[in-house]
N, C-alpha and C positions, 0 to 999 in steps of 0.2 A: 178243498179249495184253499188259496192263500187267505191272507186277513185281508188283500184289498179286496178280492173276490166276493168276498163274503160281506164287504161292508158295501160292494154295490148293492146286494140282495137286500139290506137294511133301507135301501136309501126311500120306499116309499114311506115307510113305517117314520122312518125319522123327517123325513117332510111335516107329512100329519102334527107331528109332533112342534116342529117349529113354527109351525103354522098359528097351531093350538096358542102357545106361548106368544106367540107375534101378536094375536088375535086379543089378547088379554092380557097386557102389560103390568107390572108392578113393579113401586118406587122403596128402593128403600131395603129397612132389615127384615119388614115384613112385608112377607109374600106366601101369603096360606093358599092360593088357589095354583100356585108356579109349586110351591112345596107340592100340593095335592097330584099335579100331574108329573112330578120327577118321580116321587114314593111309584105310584098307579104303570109309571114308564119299566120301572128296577121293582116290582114285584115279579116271583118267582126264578129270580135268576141266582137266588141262595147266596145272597148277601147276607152282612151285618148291617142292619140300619140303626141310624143313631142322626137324632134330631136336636135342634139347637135349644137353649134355655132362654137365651135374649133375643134372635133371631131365626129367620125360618130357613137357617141352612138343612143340609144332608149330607151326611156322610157315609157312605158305601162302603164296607170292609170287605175284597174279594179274597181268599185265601186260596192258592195254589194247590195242586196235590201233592208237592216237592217243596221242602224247605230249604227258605231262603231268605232273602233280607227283607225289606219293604220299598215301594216306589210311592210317589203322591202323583194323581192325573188333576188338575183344577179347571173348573167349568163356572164362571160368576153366571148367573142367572138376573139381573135387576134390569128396569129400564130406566128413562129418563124423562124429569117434565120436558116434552116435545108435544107438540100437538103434531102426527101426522099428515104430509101431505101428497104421499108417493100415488096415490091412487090406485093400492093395489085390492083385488078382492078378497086378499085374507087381513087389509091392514088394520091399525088398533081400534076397537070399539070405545076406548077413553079420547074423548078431543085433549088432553089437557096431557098424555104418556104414550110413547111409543116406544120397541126397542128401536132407539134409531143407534146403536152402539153395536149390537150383533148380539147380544147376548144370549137371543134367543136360539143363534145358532151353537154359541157355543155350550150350553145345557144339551141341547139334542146330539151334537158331538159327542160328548163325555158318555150320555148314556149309552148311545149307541156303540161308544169302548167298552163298556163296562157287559154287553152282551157279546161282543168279541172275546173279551177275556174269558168272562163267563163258558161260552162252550169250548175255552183250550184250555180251562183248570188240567186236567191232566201234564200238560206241559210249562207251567206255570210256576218259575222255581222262586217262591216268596208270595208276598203278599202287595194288593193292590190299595190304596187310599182314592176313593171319589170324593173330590172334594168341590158340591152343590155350593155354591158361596155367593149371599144376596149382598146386596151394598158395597159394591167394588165401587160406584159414582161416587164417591164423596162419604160417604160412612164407615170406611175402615172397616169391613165385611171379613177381610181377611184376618184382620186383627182380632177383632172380635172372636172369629172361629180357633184362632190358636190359643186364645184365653178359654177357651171352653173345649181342648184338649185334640185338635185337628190332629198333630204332628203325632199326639202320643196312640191313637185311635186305633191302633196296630197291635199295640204292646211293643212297639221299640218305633223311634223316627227314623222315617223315612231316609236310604240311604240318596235319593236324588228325587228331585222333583219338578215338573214342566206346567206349562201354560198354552196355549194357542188365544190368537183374537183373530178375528176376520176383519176386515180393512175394506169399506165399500167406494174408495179411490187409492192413488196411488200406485198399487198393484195390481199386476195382472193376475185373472182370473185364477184362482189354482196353482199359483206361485207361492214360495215358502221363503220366508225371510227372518234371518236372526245374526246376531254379532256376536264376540266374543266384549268382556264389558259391560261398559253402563248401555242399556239397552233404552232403558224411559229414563227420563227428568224425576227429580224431586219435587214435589208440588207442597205450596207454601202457600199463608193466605195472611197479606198484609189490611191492617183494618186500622182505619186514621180515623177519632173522630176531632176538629178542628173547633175551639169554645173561644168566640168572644163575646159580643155583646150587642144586641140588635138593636135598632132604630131605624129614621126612616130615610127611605133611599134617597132623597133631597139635602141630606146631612149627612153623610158618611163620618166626616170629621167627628161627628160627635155621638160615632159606634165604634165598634171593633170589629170591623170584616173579617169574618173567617172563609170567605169565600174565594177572593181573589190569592189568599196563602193558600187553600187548599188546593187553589190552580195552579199556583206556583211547587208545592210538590209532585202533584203530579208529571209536571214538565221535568222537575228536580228531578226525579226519581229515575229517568229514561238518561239521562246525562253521567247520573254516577255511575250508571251500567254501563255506558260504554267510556267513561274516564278512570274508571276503578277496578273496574273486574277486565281479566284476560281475556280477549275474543276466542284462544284457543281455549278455554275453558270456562263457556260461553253462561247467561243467564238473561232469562225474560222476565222481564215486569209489565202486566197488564193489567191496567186500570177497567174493570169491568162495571162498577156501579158507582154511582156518585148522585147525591141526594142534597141537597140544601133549598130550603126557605118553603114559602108557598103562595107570593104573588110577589110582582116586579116591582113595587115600591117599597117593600119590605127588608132590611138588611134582617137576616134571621141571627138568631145568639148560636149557631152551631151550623158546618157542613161535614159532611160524613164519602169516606169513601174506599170504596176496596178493592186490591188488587190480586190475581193471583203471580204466586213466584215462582219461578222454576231452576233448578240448575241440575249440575249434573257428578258435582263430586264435594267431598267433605270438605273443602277447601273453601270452594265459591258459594258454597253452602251457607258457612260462617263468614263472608267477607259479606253478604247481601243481608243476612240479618242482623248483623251488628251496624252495619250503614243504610240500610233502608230507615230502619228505627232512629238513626241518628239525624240522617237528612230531615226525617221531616217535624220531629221537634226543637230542631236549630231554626228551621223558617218559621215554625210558631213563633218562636221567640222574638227571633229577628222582627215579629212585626207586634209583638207587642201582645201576645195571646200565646192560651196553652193547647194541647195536642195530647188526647188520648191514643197512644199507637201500639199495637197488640200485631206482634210477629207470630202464628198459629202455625204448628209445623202438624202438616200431615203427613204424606207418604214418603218414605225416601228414595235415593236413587235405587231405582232397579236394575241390578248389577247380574248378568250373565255369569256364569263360571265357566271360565274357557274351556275346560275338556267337557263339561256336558253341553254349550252351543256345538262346541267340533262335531258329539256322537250324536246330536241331533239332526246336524246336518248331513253325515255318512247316511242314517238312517233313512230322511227324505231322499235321498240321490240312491239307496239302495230299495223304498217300496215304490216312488214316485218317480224318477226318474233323475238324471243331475241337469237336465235341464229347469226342471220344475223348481229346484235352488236356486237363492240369491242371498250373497251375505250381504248386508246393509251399509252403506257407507259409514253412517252418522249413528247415532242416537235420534229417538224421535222424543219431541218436547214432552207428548204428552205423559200421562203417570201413572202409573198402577199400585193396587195394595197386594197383589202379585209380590211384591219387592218386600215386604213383611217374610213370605215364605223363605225366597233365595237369601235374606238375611238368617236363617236359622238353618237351610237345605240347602246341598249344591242342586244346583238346576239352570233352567234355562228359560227363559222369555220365547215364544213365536208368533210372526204374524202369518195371515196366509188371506191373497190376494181374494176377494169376492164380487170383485165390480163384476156386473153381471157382461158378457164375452159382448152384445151389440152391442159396448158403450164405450165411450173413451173414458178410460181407467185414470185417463193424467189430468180432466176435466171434469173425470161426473161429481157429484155433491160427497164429500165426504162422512167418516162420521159424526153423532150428533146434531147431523143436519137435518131437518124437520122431511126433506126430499132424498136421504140415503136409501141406498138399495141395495139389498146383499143376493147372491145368487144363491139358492140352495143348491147346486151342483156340486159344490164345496165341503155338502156334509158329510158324505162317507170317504173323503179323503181325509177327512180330519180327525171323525172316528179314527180309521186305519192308522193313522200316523200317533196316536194318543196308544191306541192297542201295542205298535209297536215298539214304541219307545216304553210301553211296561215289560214286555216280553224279553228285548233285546238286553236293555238296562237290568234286569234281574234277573239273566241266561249269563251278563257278561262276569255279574260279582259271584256266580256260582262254579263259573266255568276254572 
């Protein structure tokens, strides 16, 4: 049977499986009960397992019968504080985490590659990297992993290396989408704390408001975006928390608040944190107070390399069909630590469409949303498409 053949015949086992993980969410680097059922999933399939020192990643070492180079497959496993609201009967037992991201589809994916490959070791020219990886939401999971020797896990790095996410709007069901390029945003976190001097709200004159400045950056901050940075080389500033005082006749001695940043190439990169930081300590000033502001770079752009998005998409158009293909217009804002990898491997980003087929894909809840919903029909295409892109991409450096 072909690989997608085969990965139909998986698709109840890897259900089960998503389900499992769906059912019992985990935040973060640690995840010992999501570790316990990835090990329990990739027992007897004659791997290398190798586990993490600071986190509960997993690393799979498949090796060929045929020598050859190395490939990476990567699968983030983590969920998110959501509290669930989809009303599904497998959904999370924590009120407080759910996968509302897919992650749990993409662990069940990976593994279910990783028994694909597993019974073609005979045709198999190189070796495979599974790469289990917690803390993709915000903890630099991936980073983490390549300090604790992801890439080298082989005995030589990986000559190219891929990603898939499932997308629970947007795309249609079963659709595969990737660009050549920056593929995600750079995610940045701006954090202003605002110090004057409190008193009472019947006297402003004789405090130091740091509240009405810290409103005024705020508003600053969306203006220099669009008077300073290039709309064709575009960047967001979202002001997501903001915290000051603790009753309404109180001027407090401090307001606080944080944004995340985004952009999309080393250029706007550097124009927004050297002017984010500068706007908003020139309005401290201007009013008479100082500004703690702290520019925290996380992830960076997540850059495609043109010939591995091209052969990934040959790939999809050659197991799945080229209608099942779509190259992407734009870059999508949001960011991955994905982009750690493609900085050190060529490779490629992909997304592939999961809105469940009754729903409207341009309207349902996206992700992150406490009501996302992903279709499991989606798992053994995604297995198949991770199988093949290790088989094709390590037949083509042999061939």
């Amino acid at each position: 049977m072909s690989v997608r053949e085969d990965a139909r015949s998986l698709h109840g086992d890897l259900v089960e499986l998503r389900h499992a993980l769906h059912t019992e969410p985990e935040i973060g680097l640690d995840l010992p009960r999501t570790q316990e059922k990835v090990l329990a999933a990739l027992d007897g399939l004659g791997l290398e397992i190798s586990t993490g020192d600071r986190l509960s990643s997993v690393t799979g070492v498949l090796r060929g019968d045929r020598p050859g180079p190395t490939v990476l497959l990567r699968g983030d496993m983590d969920a998110l504080p959501v509290g669930e609201r989809t009303g599904l009967d497998f959904a999370s037992r924590a009120e407080d985490r759910m996968h509302a991201c897919g992650h749990d589809l993409h662990t069940a994916m990976l593994v279910g590659a990783a028994r694909l490959l597993s019974a073609r070791r005979a045709e198999l020219a190189g070796t495979v990297v599974l790469m289990f990886q917690p803390g993709e939401e915000g903890y630099d999971g991936a980073g983490h992993m390549i300090g604790e020797g992801v890439l080298e896990a082989a005995g030589e790095r990986p000559v190219a290396a891929y990603a898939l996410h499932v997308s629970s709007a947007m795309h249609r069901c079963g659709t595969f989408t990737t660009r050549r390029g920056p593929a995600l945003a750079a995610s940045d976190v701006l954090r202003v704390t605002v110090r004057g001097a409190g008193g009472h709200g019947s006297a402003p004159y004789r405090a130091k408001d740091p509240i009405p400045a810290a409103c005024e950056m705020v508003t600053a901050l969306q203006t220099f975006v669009t008077r300073s940075i290039d709309p064709f080389d575009p960047v967001v500033i979202s002001v997501g928390t903001f915290h000051a005082g603790t009753i309404c006749n109180v001027i407090p001695d401090e307001a606080h608040f944080e944004a995340t940043v985004r952009s999309f190439s080393a250029g706007s990169h550097a124009r927004v944190k050297d002017g984010a930081v500068r706007v908003c300590r020139d309005i401290a000033s201007a009013h008479g107070l100082t500004a703690d502001v702290e520019f925290v770079e996380q992830y960076p752009v997540t850059v495609n390399h043109d010939a591995e998005a091209e052969f990934l998409a040959d790939v999809v158009a050659e197991v799945h069909g080229e209608e099942r293909f779509q190259w992407a217009p734009r870059p999508v804002a949001g960011a991955e630590d994905f982009s750690r990898v493609l900085e050190e491997v060529p490779g490629a980003f992909a997304f592939l469409g999961a809105c469940p087929p009754d729903r409207d894909f341009e309207q349902a809840p996206y992700n992150h949303s406490p009501l996302a919903v992903f279709d499991d029909s989606v798992l053994g295409d995604g297995a198949a498409l991770h199988a093949e892109l290790a088989l094709r991409r390590l037949a083509a450096e042999t061939a």
